[in-house]
N, C-alpha and C positions, 0 to 999 in steps of 0.2 A: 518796450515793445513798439512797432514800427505802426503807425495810424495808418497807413495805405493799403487800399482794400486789396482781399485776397482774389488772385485771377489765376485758374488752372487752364495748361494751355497742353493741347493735345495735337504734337506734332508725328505728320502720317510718314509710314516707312518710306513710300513713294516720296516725300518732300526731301529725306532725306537721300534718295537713292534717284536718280529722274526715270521715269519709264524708259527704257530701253538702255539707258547708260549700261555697260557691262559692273561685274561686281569687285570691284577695285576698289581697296584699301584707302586710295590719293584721292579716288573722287568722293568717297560718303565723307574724307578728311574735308575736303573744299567744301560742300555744301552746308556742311554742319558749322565750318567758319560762317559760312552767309547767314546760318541759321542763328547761330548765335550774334548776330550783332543786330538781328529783328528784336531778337527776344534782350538783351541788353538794354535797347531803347524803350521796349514797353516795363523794365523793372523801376525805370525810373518814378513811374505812377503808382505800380501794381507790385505788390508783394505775388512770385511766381511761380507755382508749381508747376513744373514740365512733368510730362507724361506724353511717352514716345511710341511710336509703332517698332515691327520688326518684322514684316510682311517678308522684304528681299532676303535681310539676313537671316532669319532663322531657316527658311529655302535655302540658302547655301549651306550654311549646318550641318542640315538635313543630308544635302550630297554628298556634304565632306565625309560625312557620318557614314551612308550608303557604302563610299569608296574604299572603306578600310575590313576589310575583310574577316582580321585573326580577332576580332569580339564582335560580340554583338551590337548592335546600334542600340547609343544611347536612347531613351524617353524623349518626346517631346518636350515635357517639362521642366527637365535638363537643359535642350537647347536654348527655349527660351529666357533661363537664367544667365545661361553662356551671353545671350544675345544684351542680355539687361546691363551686365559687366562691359561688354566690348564697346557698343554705341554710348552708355552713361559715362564710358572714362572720356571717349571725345567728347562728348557733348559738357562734361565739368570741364574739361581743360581748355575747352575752346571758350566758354565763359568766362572762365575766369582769366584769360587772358586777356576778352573784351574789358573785363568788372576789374579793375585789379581792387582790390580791397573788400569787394564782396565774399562773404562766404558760401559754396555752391557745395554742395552734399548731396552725392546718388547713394540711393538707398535702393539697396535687393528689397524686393517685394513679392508676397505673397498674397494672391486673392480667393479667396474660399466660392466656392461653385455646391451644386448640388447634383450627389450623385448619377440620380434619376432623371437628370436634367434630359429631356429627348434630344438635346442638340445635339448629344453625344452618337446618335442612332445618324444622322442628319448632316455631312459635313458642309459646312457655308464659306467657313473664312480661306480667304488666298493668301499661299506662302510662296514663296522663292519666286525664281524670273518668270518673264515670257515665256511663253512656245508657239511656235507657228503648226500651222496642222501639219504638216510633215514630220515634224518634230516629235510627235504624238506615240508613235511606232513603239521609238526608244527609252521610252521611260519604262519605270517599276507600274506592271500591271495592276499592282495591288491599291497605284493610288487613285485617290479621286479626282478628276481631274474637272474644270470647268470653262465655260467662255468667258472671257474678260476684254470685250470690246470688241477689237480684229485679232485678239492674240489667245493663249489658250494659259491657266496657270492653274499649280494642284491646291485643291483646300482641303482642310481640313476639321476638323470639330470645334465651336464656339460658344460653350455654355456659358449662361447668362452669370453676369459677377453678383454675388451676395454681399460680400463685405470685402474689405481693404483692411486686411488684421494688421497693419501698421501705422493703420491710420493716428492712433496717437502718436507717435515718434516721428511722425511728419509734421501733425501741428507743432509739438514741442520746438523742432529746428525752424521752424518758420515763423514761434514767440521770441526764437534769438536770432532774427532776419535774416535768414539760410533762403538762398536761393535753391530749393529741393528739385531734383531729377529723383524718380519715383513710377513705380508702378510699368517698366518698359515691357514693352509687347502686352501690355493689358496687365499684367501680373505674371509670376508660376500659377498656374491652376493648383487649385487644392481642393482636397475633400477630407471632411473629417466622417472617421470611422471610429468607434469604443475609443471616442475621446483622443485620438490621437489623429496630426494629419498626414497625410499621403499625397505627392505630385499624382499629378493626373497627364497622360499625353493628348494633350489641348491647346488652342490656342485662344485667351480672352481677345476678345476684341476691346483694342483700345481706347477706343471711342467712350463705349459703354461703362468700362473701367473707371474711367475719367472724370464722367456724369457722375457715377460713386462716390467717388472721391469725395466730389466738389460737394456733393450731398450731405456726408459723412464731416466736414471740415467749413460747413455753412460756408460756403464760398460765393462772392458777391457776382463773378461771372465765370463764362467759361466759352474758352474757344480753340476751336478746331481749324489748324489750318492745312492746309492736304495741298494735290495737286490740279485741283480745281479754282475757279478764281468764287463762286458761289453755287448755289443750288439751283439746277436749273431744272427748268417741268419740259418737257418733252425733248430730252437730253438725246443728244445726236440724230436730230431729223432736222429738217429745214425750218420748223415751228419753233427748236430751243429759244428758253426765255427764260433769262436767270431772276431770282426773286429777290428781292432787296431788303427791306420790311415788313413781315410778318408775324403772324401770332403762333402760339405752338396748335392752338386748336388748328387754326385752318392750314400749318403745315400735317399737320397730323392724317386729314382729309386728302393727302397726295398720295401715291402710291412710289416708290425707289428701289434699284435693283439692292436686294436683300446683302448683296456681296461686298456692294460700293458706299455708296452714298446713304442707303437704308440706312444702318447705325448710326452714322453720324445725324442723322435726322432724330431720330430716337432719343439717342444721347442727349442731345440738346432740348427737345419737347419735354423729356422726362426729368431735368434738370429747372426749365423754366416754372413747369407745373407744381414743382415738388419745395422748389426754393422765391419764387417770385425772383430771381436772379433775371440777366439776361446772357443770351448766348449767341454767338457768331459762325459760321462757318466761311472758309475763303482762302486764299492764296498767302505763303508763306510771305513772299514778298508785300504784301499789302497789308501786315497783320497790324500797324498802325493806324492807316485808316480803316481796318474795320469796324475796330472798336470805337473811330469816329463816328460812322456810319456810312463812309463815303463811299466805300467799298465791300465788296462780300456780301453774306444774307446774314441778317440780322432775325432773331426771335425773341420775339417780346408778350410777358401773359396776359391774360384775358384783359 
């Protein structure tokens, strides 16, 4: 078994997909090549579980799904499976063409939620693209829609993750140095009912998922890299000021839009608290000096 500490790394759909890029097959291909030879260089330290977003893709899914008329539109829970197969076969094949001799294993993933969860009353998380307010007209009235910066995009339900029901079979490939892709778009949501489980149409937040994980698989750190460069306090005014190193208490003391950057805050405070670990947040491209500290925000405990 491999002596190099365990590092779960939570790469955001956005990193994978750039804001505004259309949703092309060639370009989540390119970036995910970039993405992979970030994360290639940190395995060399770090034993790595990825754990990916699916903000854009499961939004297009979702339309494809919408366009087709003669059935009914699949479940969310569905898609977000759909989504865990299609970005985990790039993201294994673009590694392992960086690794050649590593072994990289995506694993379908299921994460257990609770029924009653109120998030399910309460939609937060953003799927699919952009929309400009003109745009607004033509969509499905039925959805929820929100603002996301200058653009407008639909969210949907994000109940909190309880467990990672494969969490064993993750460590196990990771006792025979498997580079593990896992847990994509946060998990399938599940809920168990008279002992049996059921998808739920949801989407976990990745972030959150992640901090689980890493919880569940005592993991030495954990990082989050998106398409921010770090976490900044008075984000998009002339005051913004990004934070460097910090504790989770006094990041905890900030307030973050609940949509964006909020879980990834969360994630990480609840991760330090919980494991004495430490955690980063920051820019895909920088993801090795974050972990230096030269770059990104850093969380560190009490």
């Amino acid at each position: 078994m491999s002596q190099k500490p365990i590092l779960i790394v939570a790469l955001g759909g956005n990193a994978l997909l750039k804001r505004g890029q259309p949703l092309e097959a060639h370009l989540q291909q390119q970036n995910i090549e970039l993405a992979a030879q970030q994360l290639a260089a940190l395995s060399q330290d770090w034993r790595i579980v990825l754990v990916h977003g699916n903000g854009p893709q499961v939004g297009l899914l979702a339309l494809q799904n919408e366009a087709y008329r003669d059935t009914r539109p699949y479940p969310l829970d569905i898609l977000v499976a759909e989504t865990q197969g299609m970005i985990g076969y790039l993201l294994q094949q673009a590694l392992q063409n960086c690794l050649p001799g590593q072994s990289v294993t995506c694993l379908l993933t299921q994460v257990l939620t609770d029924s009653d969860d109120p998030a399910y009353l309460s939609p937060s998380k953003y799927i699919g693209p952009i929309y400009s307010r003109e745009a607004l007209q033509h969509l499905d009235p039925t959805w929820h829609i929100k603002a996301d910066g200058d653009y407008f995009r639909r969210v949907v339900a994000s109940p909190q993750p309880k467990k990672i029901l494969e969490a064993s079979a993750i460590f196990d490939l990771l006792h025979h140095d498997h580079l593990v892709i896992c847990c994509g778009g946060g998990g399938v949501p599940v809920v168990e009912q008279d002992s049996r489980l059921q998808g739920i149409p949801a989407v976990v937040d990745k972030d959150l998922a992640a901090a689980l994980l890493a919880e569940q698989l005592q993991a030495d750190a954990l990082l989050i890299l998106t398409d921010a460069d770090a976490v900044y306090i008075n984000w998009n005014t002339p005051r913004q000021t990004a934070l460097r190193d910090i504790t989770a208490r006094e990041l905890k003391a900030l307030s973050f839009d609940k949509g964006s950057m909020g879980p990834k805050v969360q994630a990480c405070c609840t991760f330090v608290e919980k494991t004495q670990g430490i955690a980063a947040i920051g820019a895909l491209e920088d993801a090795l000096d974050i972990l230096r500290g030269q770059q990104g925000t850093r969380i560190h405990p009490q």
